[in-house]
N, C-alpha and C positions, 0 to 999 in steps of 0.2 A: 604346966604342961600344955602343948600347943598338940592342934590335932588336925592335918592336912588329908584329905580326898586326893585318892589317886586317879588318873585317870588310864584306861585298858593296857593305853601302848607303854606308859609307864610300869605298870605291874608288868607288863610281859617282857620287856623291857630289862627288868628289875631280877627278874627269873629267869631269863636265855641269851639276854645280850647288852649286856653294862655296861658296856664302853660304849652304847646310845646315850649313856645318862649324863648330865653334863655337872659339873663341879659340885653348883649351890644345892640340884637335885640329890645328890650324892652324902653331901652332908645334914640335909634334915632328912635321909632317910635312915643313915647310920647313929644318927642322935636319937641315944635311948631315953629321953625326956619329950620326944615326940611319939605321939598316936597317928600312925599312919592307918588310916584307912582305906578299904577297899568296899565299894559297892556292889550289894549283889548285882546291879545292872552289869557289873563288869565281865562276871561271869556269864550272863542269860548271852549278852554283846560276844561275845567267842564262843559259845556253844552253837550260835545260829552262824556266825561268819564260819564257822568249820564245817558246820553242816551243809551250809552252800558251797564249799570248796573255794571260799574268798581268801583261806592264806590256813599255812598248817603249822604247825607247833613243831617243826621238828618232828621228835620222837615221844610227844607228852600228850597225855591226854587233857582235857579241862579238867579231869581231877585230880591229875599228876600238876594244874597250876594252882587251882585249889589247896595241895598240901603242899607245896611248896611255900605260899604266899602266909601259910598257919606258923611252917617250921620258922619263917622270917620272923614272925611276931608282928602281921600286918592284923591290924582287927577287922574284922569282916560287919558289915552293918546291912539290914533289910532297906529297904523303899516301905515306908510309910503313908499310910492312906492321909496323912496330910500334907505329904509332900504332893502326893499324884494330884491330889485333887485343887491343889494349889496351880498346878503346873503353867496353866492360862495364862499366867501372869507373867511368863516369860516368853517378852516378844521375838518372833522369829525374824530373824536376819537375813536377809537374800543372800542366796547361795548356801547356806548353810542349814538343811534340815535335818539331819541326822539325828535320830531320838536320840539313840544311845546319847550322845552326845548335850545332846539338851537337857535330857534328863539328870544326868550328871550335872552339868553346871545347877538346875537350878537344886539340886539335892546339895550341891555346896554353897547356894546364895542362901537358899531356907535355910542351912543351920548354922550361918555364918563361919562356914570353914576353906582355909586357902583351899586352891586346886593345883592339883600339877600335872600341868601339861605344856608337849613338846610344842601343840596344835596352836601354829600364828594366827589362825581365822579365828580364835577364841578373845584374842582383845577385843572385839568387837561388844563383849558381856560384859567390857570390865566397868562400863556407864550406865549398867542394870543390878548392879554390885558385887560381880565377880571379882574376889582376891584369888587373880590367877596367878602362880609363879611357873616361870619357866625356865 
C-alpha cells in the first residue's frame, strides 16, 4: 500500500471542485490500495485563511471539510514534535515562505511520503527530497 500527503487545495479541491484534479491525481486518489492523507496543518491553514476572509468555502464550514474528507476515507494525521523540531532542516527558497506550505512539504520529506500538489514553485523541494506528484 502506498501512502501520499495531500496538500490544502488538493483536499479542497477534492471536496467542492474535481474537475481541478488532473487525471494521475484522480487515479491515486480513487485507488483504494492507497492511503491518502491529510495533515492537520491542512486544517489549522483554512481555519486561519477563512478567518481572515482570504477565500470562502462556499457554503461549508471547516468541519463540514473535515467530515467530508472522514466520509472519503482520507486519513487524518497530527504534526509531530519530531517533525516540528526537525523543521530547520528545510531550507527556505526565495519567494517562497509560506509555513503552511513548508511545513507540509517537510512533513512529507520526514516520512518519506509523495506529496500532491497542483503548486509549480514546489519543484524547487524536489533536490531536498521532495516526491512531489502533480
Amino acid at each position: 500500500m502506498k501512502s501520499f500527503l495531500i496538500d490544502t487545495h488538493i483536499l479542497l479541491w477534492t471536496i467542492t471542485e474535481p474537475d481541478k484534479l488532473g487525471s494521475e491525481v484522480i487515479s491515486i486518489l480513487e485507488n483504494k490500495n492507497n492511503n491518502i492523507l491529510v495533515s492537520s496543518i491542512s486544517y489549522w491553514e483554512i481555519s486561519i485563511k477563512m478567518a481572515l476572509g482570504k477565500f470562502s468555502l462556499l457554503n461549508l464550514s471547516v468541519e463540514d471539510i473535515f467530515q467530508a474528507s472522514k466520509d472519503i476515507g482520507f486519513i487524518h494525521i497530527p504534526v509531530l514534535p519530531e517533525e516540528t523540531s526537525t523543521f530547520y532542516k528545510l531550507p527556505i527558497q526565495s519567494n517562497h515562505k509560506d509555513p503552511f506550505d513548508r511545513m507540509l512539504i517537510w512533513q512529507a520529506i520526514y516520512n518519506n511520503l509523495a506529496f500532491i500538489s497542483q503548486d509549480e514553485s514546489l519543484k524547487r523541494y524536489i533536490e531536498h527530497g521532495l516526491n512531489l506528484i502533480q
